[in-house]
ZAMARGU-4260 file (C-alpha; in steps of 0.2 Angstrom, whole numbers, plus 5000, padded with zeros to 4 digits):
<rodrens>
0) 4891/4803/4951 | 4899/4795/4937 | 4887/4799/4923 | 4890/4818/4926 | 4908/4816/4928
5) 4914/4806/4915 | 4932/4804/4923 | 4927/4795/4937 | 4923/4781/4925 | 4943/4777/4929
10) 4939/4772/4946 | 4927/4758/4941 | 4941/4752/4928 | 4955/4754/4942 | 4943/4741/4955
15) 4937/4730/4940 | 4956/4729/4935 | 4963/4725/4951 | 4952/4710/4955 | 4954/4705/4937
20) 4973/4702/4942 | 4968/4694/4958 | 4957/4683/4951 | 4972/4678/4938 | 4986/4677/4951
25) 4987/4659/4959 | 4998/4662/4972 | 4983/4677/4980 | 4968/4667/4987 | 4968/4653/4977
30) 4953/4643/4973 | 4943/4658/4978 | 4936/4671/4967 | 4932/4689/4971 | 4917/4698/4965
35) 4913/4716/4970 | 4895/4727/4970 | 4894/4744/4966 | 4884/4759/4974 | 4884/4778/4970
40) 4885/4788/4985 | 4875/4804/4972 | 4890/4814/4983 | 4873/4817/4995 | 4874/4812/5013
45) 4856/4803/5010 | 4860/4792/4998 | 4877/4788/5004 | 4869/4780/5019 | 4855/4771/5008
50) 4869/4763/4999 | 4878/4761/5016 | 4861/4752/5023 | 4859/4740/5008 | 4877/4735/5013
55) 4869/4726/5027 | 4852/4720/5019 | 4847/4708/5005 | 4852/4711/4989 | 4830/4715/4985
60) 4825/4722/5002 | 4833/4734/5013 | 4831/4726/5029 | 4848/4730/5041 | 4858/4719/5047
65) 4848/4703/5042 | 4858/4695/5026 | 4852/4678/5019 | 4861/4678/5004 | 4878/4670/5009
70) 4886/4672/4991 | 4880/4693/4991 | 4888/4695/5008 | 4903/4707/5005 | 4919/4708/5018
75) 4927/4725/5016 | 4920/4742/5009 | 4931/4753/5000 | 4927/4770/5002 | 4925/4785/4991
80) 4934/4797/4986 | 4929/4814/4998 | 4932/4813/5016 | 4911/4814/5020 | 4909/4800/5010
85) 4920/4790/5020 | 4911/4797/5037 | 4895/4792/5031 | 4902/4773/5028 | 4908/4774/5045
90) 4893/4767/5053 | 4901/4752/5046 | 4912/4750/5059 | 4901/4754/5073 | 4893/4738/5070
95) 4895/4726/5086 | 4886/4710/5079 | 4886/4714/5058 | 4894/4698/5049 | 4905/4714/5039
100) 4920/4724/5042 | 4924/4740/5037 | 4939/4739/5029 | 4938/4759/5018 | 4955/4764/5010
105) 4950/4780/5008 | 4964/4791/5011 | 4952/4808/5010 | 4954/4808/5030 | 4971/4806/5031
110) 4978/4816/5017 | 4966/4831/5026 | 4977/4828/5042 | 4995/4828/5033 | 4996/4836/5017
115) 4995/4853/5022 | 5012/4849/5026 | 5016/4846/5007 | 5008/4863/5003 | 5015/4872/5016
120) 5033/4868/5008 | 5030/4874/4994 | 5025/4889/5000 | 5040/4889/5010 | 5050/4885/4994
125) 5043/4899/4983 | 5041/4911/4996 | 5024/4913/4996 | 5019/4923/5012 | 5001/4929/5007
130) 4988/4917/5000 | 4972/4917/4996 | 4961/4900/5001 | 4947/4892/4994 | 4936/4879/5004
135) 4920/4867/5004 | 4906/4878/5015 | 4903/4861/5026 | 4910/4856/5041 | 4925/4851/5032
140) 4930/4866/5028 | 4927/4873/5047 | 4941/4858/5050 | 4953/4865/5039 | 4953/4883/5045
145) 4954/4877/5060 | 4969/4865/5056 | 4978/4878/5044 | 4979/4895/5051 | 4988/4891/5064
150) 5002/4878/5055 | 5004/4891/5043 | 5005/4908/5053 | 5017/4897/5064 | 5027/4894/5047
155) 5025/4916/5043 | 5012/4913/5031 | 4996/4925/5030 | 4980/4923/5022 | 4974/4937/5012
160) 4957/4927/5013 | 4947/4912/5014 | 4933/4911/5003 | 4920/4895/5003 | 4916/4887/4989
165) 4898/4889/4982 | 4889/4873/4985 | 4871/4868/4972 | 4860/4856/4980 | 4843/4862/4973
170) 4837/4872/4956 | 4832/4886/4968 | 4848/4887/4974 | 4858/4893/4959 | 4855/4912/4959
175) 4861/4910/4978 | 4878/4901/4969 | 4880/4913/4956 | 4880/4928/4966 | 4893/4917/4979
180) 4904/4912/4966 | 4902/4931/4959 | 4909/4938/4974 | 4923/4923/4978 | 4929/4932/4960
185) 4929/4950/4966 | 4940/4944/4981 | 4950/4932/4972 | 4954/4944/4956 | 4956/4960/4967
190) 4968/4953/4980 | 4990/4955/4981 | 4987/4934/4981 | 4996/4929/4970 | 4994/4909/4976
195) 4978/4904/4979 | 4976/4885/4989 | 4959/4876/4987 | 4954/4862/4999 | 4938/4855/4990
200) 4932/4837/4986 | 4933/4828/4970 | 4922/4838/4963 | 4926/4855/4965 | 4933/4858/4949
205) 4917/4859/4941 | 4913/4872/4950 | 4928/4882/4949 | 4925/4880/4931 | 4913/4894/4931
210) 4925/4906/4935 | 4928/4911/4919 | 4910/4912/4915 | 4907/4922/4932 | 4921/4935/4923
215) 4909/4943/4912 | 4892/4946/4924 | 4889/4965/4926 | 4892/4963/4945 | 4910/4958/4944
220) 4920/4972/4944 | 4939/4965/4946 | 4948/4963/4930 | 4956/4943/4926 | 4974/4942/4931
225) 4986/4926/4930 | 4988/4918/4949 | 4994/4901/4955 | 4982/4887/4958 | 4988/4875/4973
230) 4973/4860/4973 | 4974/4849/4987 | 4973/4830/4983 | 4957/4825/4985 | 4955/4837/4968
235) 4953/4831/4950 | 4952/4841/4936 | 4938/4834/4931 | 4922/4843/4921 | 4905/4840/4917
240) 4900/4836/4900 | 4893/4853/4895 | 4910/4859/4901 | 4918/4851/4889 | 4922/4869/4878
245) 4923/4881/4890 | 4940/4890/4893 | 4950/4883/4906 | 4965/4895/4902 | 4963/4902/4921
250) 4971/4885/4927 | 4987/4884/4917 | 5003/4881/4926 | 4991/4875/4942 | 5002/4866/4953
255) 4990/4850/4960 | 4996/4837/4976 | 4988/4821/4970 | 4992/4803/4978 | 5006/4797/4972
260) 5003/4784/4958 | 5016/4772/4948 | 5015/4766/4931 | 5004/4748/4933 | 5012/4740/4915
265) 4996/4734/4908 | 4983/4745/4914 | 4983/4757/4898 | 4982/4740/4886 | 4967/4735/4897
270) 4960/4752/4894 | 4962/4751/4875 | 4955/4735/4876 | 4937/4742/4884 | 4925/4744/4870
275) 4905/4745/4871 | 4903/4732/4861 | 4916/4719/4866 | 4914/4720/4884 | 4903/4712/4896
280) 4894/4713/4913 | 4897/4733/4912 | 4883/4742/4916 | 4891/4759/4913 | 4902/4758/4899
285) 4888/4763/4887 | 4882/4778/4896 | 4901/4783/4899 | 4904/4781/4880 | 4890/4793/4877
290) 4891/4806/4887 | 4913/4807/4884 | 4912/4807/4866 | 4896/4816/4864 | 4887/4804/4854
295) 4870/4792/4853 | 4871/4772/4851 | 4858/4768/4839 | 4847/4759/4846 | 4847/4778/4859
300) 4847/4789/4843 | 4830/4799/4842 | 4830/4806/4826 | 4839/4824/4830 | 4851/4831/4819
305) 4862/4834/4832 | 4864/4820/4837 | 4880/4810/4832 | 4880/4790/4834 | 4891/4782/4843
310) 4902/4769/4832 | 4910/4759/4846 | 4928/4765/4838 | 4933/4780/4846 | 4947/4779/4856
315) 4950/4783/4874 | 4967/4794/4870 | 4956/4807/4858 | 4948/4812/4876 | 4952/4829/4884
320) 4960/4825/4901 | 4946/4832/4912 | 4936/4817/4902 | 4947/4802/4903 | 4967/4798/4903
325) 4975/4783/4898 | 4988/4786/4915 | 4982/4782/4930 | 4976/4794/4943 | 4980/4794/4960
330) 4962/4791/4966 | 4962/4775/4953 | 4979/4769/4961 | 4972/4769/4979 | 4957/4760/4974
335) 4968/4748/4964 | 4979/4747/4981 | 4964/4744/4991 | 4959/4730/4982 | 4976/4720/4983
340) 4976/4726/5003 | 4960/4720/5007 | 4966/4702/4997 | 4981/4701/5004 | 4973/4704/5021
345) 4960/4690/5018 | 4974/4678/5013 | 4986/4683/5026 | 4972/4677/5038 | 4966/4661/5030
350) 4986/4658/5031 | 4986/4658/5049 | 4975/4645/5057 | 4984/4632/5047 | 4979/4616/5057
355) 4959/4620/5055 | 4961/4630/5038 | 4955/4615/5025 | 4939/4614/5038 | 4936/4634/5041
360) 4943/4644/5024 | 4927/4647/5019 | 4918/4652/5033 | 4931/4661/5038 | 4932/4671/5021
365) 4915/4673/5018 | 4909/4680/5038 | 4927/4686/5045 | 4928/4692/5061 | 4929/4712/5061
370) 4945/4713/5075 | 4952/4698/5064 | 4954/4707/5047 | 4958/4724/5055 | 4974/4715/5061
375) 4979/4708/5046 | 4976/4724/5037 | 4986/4735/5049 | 5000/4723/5049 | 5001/4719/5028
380) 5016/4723/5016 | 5018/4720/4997 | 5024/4728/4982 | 5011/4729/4968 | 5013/4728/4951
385) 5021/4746/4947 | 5036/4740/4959 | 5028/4752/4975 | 5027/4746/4993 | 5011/4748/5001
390) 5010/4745/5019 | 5002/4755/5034 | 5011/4764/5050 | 5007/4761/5068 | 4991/4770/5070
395) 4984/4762/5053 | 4986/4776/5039 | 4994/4772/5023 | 5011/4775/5020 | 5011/4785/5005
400) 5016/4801/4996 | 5012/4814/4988 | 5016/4818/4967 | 5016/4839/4965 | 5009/4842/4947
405) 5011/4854/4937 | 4996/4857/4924 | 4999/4863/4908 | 4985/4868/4895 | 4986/4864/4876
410) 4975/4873/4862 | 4964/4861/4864 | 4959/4865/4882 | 4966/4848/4887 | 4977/4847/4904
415) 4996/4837/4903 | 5003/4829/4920 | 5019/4836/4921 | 5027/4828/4938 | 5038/4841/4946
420) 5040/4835/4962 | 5038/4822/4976 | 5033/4823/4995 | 5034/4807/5006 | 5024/4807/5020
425) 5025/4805/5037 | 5041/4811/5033 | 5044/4824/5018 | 5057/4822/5006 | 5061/4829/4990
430) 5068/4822/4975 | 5082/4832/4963 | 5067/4838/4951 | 5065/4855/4950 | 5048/4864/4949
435) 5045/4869/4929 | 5037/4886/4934 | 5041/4903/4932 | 5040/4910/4950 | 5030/4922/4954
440) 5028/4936/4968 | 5013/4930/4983 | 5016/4945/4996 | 5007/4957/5005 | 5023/4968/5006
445) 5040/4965/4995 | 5054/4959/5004 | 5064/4970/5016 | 5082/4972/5010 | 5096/4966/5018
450) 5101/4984/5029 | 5083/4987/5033 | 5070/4978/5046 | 5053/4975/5047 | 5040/4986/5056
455) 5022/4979/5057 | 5008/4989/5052 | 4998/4992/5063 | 4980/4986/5063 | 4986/4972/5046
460) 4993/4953/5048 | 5011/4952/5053 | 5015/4948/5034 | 5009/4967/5030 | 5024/4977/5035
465) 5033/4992/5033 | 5055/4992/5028 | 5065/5004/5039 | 5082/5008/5040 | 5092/5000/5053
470) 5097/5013/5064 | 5117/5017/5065 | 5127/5005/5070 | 5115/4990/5069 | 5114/4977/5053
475) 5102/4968/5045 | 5112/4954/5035 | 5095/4944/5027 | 5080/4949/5020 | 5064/4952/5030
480) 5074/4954/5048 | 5061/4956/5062 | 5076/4967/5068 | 5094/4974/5067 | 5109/4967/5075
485) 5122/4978/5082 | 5140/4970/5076 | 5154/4962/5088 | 5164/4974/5098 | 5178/4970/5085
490) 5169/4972/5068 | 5157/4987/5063 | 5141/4988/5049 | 5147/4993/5031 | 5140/5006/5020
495) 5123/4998/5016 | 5121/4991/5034 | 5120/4972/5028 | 5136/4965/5034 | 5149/4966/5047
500) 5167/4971/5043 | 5183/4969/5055 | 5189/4983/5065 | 5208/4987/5061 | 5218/4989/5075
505) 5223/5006/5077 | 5237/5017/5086 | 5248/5031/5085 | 5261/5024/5072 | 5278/5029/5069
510) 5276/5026/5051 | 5262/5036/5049 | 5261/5053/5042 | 5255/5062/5055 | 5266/5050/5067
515) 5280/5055/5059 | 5278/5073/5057 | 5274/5072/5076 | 5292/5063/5080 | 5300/5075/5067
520) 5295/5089/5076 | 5298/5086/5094 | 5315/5079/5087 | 5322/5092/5078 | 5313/5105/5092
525) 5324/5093/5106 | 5341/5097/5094 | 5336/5115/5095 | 5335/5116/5112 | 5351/5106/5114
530) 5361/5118/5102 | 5352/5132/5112 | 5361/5125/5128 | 5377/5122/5121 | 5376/5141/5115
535) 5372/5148/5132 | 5385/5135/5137 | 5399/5141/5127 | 5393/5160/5132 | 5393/5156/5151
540) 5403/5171/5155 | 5393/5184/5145 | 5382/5197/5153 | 5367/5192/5144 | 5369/5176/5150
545) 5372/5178/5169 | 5357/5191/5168 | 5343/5186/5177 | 5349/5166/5184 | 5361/5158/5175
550) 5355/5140/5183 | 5338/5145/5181 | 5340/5146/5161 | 5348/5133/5162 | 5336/5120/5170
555) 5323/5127/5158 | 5332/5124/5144 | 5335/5106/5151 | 5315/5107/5155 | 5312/5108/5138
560) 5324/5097/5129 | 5314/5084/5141 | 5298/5090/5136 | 5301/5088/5118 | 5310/5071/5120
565) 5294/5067/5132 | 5283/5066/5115 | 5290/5048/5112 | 5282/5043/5126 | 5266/5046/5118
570) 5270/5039/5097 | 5272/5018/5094 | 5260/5006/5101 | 5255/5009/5121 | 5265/4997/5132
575) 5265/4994/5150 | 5280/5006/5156 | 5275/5020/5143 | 5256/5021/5148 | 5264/5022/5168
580) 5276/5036/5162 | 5268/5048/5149 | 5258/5057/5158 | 5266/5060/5174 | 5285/5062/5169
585) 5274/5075/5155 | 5266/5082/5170 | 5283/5084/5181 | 5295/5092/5168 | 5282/5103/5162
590) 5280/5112/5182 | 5299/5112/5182 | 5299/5121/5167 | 5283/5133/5171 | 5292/5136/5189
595) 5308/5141/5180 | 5299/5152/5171 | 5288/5158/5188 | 5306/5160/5196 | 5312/5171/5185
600) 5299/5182/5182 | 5299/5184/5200 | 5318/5187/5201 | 5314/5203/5186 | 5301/5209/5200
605) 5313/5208/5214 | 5328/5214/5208 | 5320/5227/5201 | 5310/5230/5218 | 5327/5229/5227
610) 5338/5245/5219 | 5323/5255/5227 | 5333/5267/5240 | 5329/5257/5258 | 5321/5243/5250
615) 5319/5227/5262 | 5320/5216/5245 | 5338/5215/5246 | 5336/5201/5258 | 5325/5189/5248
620) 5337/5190/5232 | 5348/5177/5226 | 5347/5158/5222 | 5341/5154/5237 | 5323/5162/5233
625) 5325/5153/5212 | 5328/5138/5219 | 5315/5138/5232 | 5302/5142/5219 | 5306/5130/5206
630) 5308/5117/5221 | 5291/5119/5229 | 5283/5120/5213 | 5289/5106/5206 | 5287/5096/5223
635) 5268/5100/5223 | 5265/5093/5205 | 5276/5078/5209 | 5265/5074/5225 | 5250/5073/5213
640) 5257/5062/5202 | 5264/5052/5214 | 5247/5048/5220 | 5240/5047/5203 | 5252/5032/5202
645) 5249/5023/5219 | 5231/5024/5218 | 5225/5026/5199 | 5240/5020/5188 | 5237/5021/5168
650) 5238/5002/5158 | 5238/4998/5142 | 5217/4996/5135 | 5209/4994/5120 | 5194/5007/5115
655) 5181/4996/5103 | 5168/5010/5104 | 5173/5028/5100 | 5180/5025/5085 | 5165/5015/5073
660) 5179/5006/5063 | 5193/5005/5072 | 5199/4996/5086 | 5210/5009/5096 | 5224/5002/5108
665) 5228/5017/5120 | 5232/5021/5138 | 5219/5022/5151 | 5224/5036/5160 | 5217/5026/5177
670) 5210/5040/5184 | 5202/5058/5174 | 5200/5068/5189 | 5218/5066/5191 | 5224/5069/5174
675) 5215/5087/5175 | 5223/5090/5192 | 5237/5088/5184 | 5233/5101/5169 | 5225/5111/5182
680) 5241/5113/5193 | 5250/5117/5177 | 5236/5130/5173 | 5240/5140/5187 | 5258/5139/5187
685) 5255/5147/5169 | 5242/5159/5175 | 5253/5165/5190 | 5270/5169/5179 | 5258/5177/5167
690) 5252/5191/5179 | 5268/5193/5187 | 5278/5194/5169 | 5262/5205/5163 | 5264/5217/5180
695) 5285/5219/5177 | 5281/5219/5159 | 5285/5239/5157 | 5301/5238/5170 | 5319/5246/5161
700) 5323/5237/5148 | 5340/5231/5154 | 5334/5219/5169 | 5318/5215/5160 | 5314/5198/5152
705) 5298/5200/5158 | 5292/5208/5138 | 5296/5190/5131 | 5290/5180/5147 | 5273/5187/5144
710) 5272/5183/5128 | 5277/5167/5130 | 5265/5162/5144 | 5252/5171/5133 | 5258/5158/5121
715) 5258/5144/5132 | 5240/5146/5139 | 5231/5149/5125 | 5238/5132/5118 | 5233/5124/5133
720) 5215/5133/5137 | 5211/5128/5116 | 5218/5110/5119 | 5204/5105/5132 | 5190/5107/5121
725) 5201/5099/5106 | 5206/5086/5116 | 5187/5081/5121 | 5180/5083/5104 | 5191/5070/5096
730) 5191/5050/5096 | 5203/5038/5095 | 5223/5042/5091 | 5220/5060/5088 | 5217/5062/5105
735) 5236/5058/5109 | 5239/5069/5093 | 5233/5084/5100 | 5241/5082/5117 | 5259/5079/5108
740) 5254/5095/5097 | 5249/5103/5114 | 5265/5100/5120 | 5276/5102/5106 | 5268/5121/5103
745) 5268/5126/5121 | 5286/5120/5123 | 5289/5129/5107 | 5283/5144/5112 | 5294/5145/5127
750) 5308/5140/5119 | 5307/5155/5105 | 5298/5170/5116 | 5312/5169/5129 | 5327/5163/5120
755) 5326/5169/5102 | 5329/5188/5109 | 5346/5180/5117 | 5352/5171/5103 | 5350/5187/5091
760) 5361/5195/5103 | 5374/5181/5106 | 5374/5177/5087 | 5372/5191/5078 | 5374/5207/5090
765) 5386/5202/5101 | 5392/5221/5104 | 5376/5223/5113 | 5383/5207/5124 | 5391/5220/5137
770) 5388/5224/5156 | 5388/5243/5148 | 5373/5237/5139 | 5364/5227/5151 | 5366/5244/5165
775) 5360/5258/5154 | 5346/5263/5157 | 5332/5269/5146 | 5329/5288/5144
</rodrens>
C-alpha cells in the first residue's frame, strides 16, 4: 500500500535499481534484458491472490494458467514484505504444470523462525526478566505465542502480558479499534514492563502511532511513562501521511532488529537523481512526490488555498524518516539481493548446458523448469555491490544477519539509525559495539542480593519472587539464586552470607594465651608439689610426717606431681602417642591419687576405731591394709582403661563442624562410654573418701586429717560434678581447656587442703612438730 505509506516507495527504487545494474553489468546475462511488473498486494489476502492469479494469466484477462504472451511471462516472484503475503504467493509453488517458479525472497518466514533468538539476547544482555508483548491478532500471531513462551521461559524470561494489536479493515470497525487500542494502553502503561517486544508486520507502526493520541481518551486511566520498544524485523517506522505531525516522542531510544543492510555505493546518487519530471516509465513517482511532500502538481491543483504545488525540486533528504531515507533499508536491501539471486540463478543455469546453450538459452530463460531454478538458487554465492556475501544454507534460507538499531528522535519528530549492534544468524555473534542506551530496570521483582535466595510467590510467574535470608551456614554467592549453598567442610559463609571463607586450623597452642597460662599453671603447680616432697623428704623423721602413712603421703604427692605434668599431654598439636596417652595415664594417676587419699582416710578411721578398749581393729592396721587399698583401686581403673585401649583407642581427628570457622584437630577419644566410665570410676573413688573423711571428720584432733581430707574431696567433686556440664557446653579447643583446668584445680585442691596444714607446721611451727603434740588429746 505504497500511496498510504510513502516509505515503501524505497522498495520499488531498491528492485528498479538492482535490474538497472544488471542490465548494465555484461558479465550477468549478457545479451538478455530483465524487465519486472509490479502488483499491490492492498496488504488484503483477496487481492493478494488476485495479483497472484494474474501471475498466471494474460496481461488483459485473468485466465490461470493459460499465458500467450511469451515476452510478459515472468520467471521468479519476489515476495512481499509480511510473512501472509508471502503465504498467499505460495500457491505459486504448488503449481505442477505452470510454465513459472516461485522463487520469493522474502525473509518475513524465516526471520519469524530465528530472530527471537536476537531478541532474546538482548533481553539476556540487559536483564530484562519481565516483558510486555505486542502481536498481529491473526494467525501469525497465535504462531508466535506459541514459538516464544516457551524459548523464553526456558531462558527465565516472564511476560507480564501479551496484548494483540488492533487490526481496521472496515469503517465500522474503528470504534471496535479504538476501544482495543484504548485498553492495549491501560495494560501497556500500568504494567512493572519496562521492555515491551512487538511482533507486527510492516505496517504496524501506523498503528502504534496512535498511542499517543489514545493517551488523552476519557477511558485511559494509566498515566505515560518512558518504556523500551523492541520491534521485530519485519517492522518499519513508517507513518501515514496524516501522521506526519503527530508526536512520536513515546518511540525514542526504541531498540529495532532490521535485516542487516550494507552501504550499496551509488544508490543514494540514484536516489537524488529521481525527479517527477526527469524520469520516465514510473507510474508512482508523482503520486509518492505528492502525498511525501504534501503538495499538488499543477496540472492536480484544484484551486484550494491549501494546497501547495509541487515544484519538482524538493529534495528527498528534507523528508522525515518515517517518509523516506536516503540509506537503505533492510527490506530494500533483500529486494535488492533478490534481484541479483534470482539473475545470478538464471545465469548460473544457462551456464550449465554448455553444448546445447546457443540452441536452448532462450527457451530456457524465458520457461525454465521450476526444480531447475530452485537448484541453482539454493546452490548460488556472490558478493554484491556493498562487499556482503549472499548465499543460502542447506535447507534453502538466507544466510543473513541481523542490525540492532537504536532510534533516536530529533525536534523534528524525525528518527536517526543509530547501529548498535550486530547478530548473525544461524549462528549469533556480536561485534565490539556497545549498545548507546541507558539501561533500564524490566523486572517483576528487584534482584535478590547475593546472601539471599529466591522464594516464588505463590499463585504469580516464577520471575515474581520473594528475597529471603539464607539460612545459617548456607551462601548465596550471585544474585537471584534459586537456593543457598552450604560451604565445603573446610571453609564457612562470611558475614553477609555471599562468600565462602577458609577455616583456620585450630588447636590448643603453646603460644597462645590461654595455652600458655594453662602450661604455666600445671608447671609451676608440678614444682610446688616437688618442693612439697622434697620437704616432707628432708622432714622424714618428724612426727607430723610419719603420722598417718608416710608411704601413703608419699605416693600422693608423686600422684600429683604426675597429675600436673599429665596436663602437657593435653597442650600442642594432638599426635598419635599423645591422643593414646592422655586420657588413660590422666585416668590411672588420678585413682592412685584418690585411693591414697581413700587409704588414708580409712587409716584415720581405723586407727582411731583400734585404741577402743577390746577392739578387733588392731588386726586390719598397718601398710598392709594402705597398700591394698590403693592397689585394688588403682588395678580396677587400670582394667578400664586397659580395655578402653584394646578395643576403642583414641587418634588424632579433625572436627570441621562444631566450630563454624575453625577447623579443630583433636583427639577422638574412640569410645565416649568409656571415657565417662573412666570419670565415673573416679567419681566414686571421690564420693567414697568423702563420706568416710566426712564421718571421722569430728575424731581428736591429733590423729585426724580427716578435717582437710573432707575439704579437699569437697573440693575435688564439685570441680569434677561442674566440669560435666562445662565440658559438654563448649566446642572445639576449650573443650581440652576445661578438662586441663579440671584437672589443674582438682589436683590443686588436694595438694593445698591436705598439705598446706603440714607445711605451716613443718615451716613455720615446727614446736608443734612433736610426738608430745601429736598424742594430746583434746579436752
Amino acid at each position: 500500500m505504497w500511496y498510504v505509506v510513502p516509505k515503501n516507495y524505497q522498495h520499488i527504487l531498491a528492485l528498479v535499481f538492482g535490474i538497472k545494474e544488471i542490465n548494465e553489468n555484461t558479465q550477468i546475462l549478457p545479451n538478455l534484458t530483465l524487465g519486472f511488473n509490479i502488483y499491490d498486494s492492498y496488504n488484503n489476502a483477496d487481492r493478494t491472490h488476485h495479483a497472484t492469479m494474474l501471475l498466471l494469466s494474460a496481461q488483459e484477462r485473468l485466465v490461470p494458467n493459460y499465458v500467450c504472451d511469451m515476452q510478459s511471462n515472468p520467471v521468479a516472484v519476489i515476495g512481499g514484505l509480511d510473512s501472509q503475503i508471502s503465504l498467499h504467493v505460495s500457491v505459486l509453488g504448488k503449481m505442477e504444470d505452470g510454465d513459472m517458479t516461485e522463487a520469493s525472497f522474502t525473509l518475513s518466514n524465516f526471520l519469524l523462525a530465528l530472530q527471537y533468538r536476537g531478541i532474546l539476547s538482548l533481553f539476556l544482555h540487559f536483564r530484562w526478566t519481565w516483558i510486555g508483548m505486542l502481536i498481529m491478532d491473526d494467525e501469525n500471531g497465535e504462531k508466535i505465542v506459541q514459538t516464544l513462551v516457551p524459548q523464553f521461559s526456558q531462558n527465565h524470561v516472564c511476560f507480564a502480558f501479551i496484548e494483540k494489536l488492533p487490526t481496521f479493515k472496515f469503517i465500522t470497525d474503528f470504534s471496535a479499534m479504538l476501544q482495543q487500542g484504548e485498553n492495549m494502553y491501560n495494560q501497556i502503561m500500568s504494567s512493572k514492563a519496562n521492555a515491551l517486544v512487538v511482533y507486527g508486520d510492516s505496517y504496524s507502526l501506523v498503528l502504534l502511532r496512535w498511542l499517543p493520541y489514545l493517551s488523552s481518551m476519557k477511558n485511559v486511566s494509566a498515566e505515560p511513562r518512558g518504556i523500551v520498544w523492541i520491534m521485530a524485523a519485519q517492522m518499519e517506522f513508517t507513518s501515514l501521511v496524516y501522521q506526519r505531525n503527530w508526536d512520536a516522542s513515546i518511540f525514542d531510544g526504541a531498540l529495532s532488529l532490521t535485516i542487516h543492510s550494507g552501504d550499496l555505493p551509488r544508490f543514494k546518487a540514484f536516489l537524488q537523481g529521481r525527479n517527477p519530471s526527469g524520469t520516465e516509465a514510473d507510474g508512482f513517482i508523482r503520486d509518492f512526490w505528492q502525498q511525501a511532500f504534501g503538495c499538488k502538481f499543477t496540472d492536480q491543483v484544484t484551486g484550494t488555498e491549501e494546497e501547495t504545488p509541487c515544484t519538482g525540486d524538493e529534495k528527498l533528504e528534507s523528508l522525515p524518516g518515517s517518509f523516506f531515507e536516503m540509506s537503505m533499508t533492510g527490506h530494500s536491501y533483500s529486494v535488492y539481493n533478490a534481484v541479483y539471486a534470482v539473475a545470478h540463478a538464471l545465469h548460473a543455469m544457462s551456464s550449465s548446458n554448455l553444448k546445447q546453450r546457443e540452441r536452448t538459452r532462450r527457451r530456457e530463460l524465458q520457461n525454465p523448469d521450476s526444480w531447475q531454478l530452485h537448484h541453482f538458487l539454493r546452490s548460488i554465492s556472490f558478493n554484491n555491490s556493498a562487499g556482503d556475501k549472499v548465499s543460502f544454507d542447506q535447507s534453502g534460507c538466507l544466510i543473513t544477519g541481523f542490525d540492532v538499531l537504536n532510534w533516536v528522535l530529533s525536534s523534528n519528530q524525525t528518527f536517526h539509525r543509530v547501529h548498535s549492534l550486530m547478530f548473525f544468524l544461524p549462528y549469533l555473534s556480536t561485534n565490539k559495539m556497545a549498545l548507546n542506551l541507558v539501561q533500564p530496570l524490566s523486572v517483576c521483582t528487584v534482584s535478590c542480593h547475593p546472601g539471599t535466595s529466591k522464594q516464588v510467590k505463590e499463585g504469580e510467574p516464577f520471575c515474581c519472587y520473594n528475597c529471603i535470608p539464607c539460612p545459617e551456614g548456607k551462601i548465596a554467592e550471585h544474585e537471584d539464586m534459586d537456593d543457598c549453598q552450604k560451604c565445603e567442610d573446610k571453609s564457612y559463609p562470611n558475614k553477609d552470607q555471599d562468600y565462602c571463607i577458609p577455616k583456620t586450623i585450630t588447636f590448643l597452642f603453646y603460644k597462645e594465651p590461654l595455652g600458655l597460662s594453662l602450661a604455666f599453671f600445671g608447671l609451676f603447680s608440678s614444682l610446688t608439689t616437688a618442693l612439697v616432697l622434697g620437704l616432707f623428704v628432708k622432714h622424714h623423721d618428724t612426727p607430723i610426717v610419719i603420722a598417718n602413712n608416710r608411704s601413703l603421703t608419699y605416693t600422693l604427692l608423686i600422684s600429683l606431681l604426675l597429675c600436673f605434668l599429665c596436663v602437657f599431654l593435653f597442650i600442642g598439636q594432638p599426635k598419635k602417642v599423645t591422643c593414646l596417652l592422655r586420657q588413660t595415664t590422666f585416668g590411672i594417676i588420678f585413682s592412685v591419687a584418690v585411693s591414697c587419699v581413700l587409704a588414708k582416710t580409712m587409716t584415720v578411721v581405723l586407727a582411731f576405731m583400734a585404741t577402743k578398749p577390746g577392739s578387733r581393729m588392731r588386726k586390719w592396721m598397718g601398710k598392709r591394709l594402705a597398700s591394698s587399698i590403693v592397689f585394688s583401686c588403682s588395678l580396677l581403673q587400670t582394667g578400664i582403661c586397659t580395655v578402653w585401649l584394646a578395643m576403642y583407642p583414641s587418634y588424632p581427628d579433625v572436627d570441621v563442624h562444631t566450630v563454624p570457622e575453625e577447623i579443630v584437630q583433636e583427639c577422638n577419644e574412640g569410645s565416649v562410654t568409656m571415657f565417662y566410665c573412666v570419670l565415673g570410676y573416679l567419681g566414686f573413688l571421690a564420693t567414697a573418701s568423702f563420706m568416710v573423711a566426712f564421718f571421722a571428720r569430728k575424731l581428736p584432733d591429733s590423729f585426724n586429717e580427716a578435717k582437710f581430707i573432707t575439704f579437699s574431696m569437697l573440693v575435688f567433686c564439685s570441680v569434677w560434678l561442674s566440669f560435666v556440664p562445662t565440658y559438654l557446653s563448649t566446642k572445639g579447643k576449650h573443650m581440652v581447656a576445661v578438662e586441663i583446668f579440671s584437672i589443674l584445680a582438682s589436683s590443686a585442691g588436694l595438694l593445698g587442703c591436705i598439705f598446706s596444714p603440714k607445711c605451716y607446721v613443718i615451716l613455720i611451727r615446727p614446736e608443734l612438730n612433736s610426738r608430745e603434740q601429736l598424742i594430746r588429746r583434746k579436752d
